[in-house]
C-alpha positions in Angstrom: 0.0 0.0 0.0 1.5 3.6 -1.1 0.9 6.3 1.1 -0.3 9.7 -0.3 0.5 13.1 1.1 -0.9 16.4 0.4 1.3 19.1 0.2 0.0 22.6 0.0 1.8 24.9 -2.1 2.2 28.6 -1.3 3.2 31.3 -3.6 4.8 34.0 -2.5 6.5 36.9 -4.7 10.4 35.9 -5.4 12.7 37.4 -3.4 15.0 39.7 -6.0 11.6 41.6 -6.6 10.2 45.1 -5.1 6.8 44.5 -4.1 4.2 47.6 -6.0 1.4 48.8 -4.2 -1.8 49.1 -5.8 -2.4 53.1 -6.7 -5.2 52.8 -4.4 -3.7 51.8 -2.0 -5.8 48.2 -1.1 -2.7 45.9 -1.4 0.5 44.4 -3.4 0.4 45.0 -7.2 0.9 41.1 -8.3 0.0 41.8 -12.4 3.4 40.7 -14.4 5.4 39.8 -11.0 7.4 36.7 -10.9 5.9 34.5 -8.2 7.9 31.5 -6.6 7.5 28.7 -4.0 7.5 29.3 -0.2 10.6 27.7 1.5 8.1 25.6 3.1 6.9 23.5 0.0 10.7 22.7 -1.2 11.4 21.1 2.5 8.4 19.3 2.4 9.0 17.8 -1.0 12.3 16.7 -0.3 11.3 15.4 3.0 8.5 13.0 1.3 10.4 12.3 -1.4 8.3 14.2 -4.4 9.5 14.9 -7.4 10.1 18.7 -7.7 
């Protein structure tokens, strides 16, 4: 029997890129920013044993 595990997967904006806030003011710009995985979800995967 194979055991399953789910991993959620948060992205976050990369790190080498300035955050924009909306001209409004109500929050973080995220039209044409490069998003990557959390820390998190890499440690997890290797941890497990998923394929990245």
């Amino acid at each position: 029997m194979k055991t399953k595990a789910l991993v959620p997967i948060k992205r976050v904006i990369d790190y080498n890129v300035s955050p924009r806030v909306k001209a409004d003011g109500s929050g973080v710009d995220l039209a044409n920013v490069k998003m990557s995985r959390a820390a998190q979800t890499s440690i997890a995967e290797n941890y497990i044993g998923l394929p990245v």
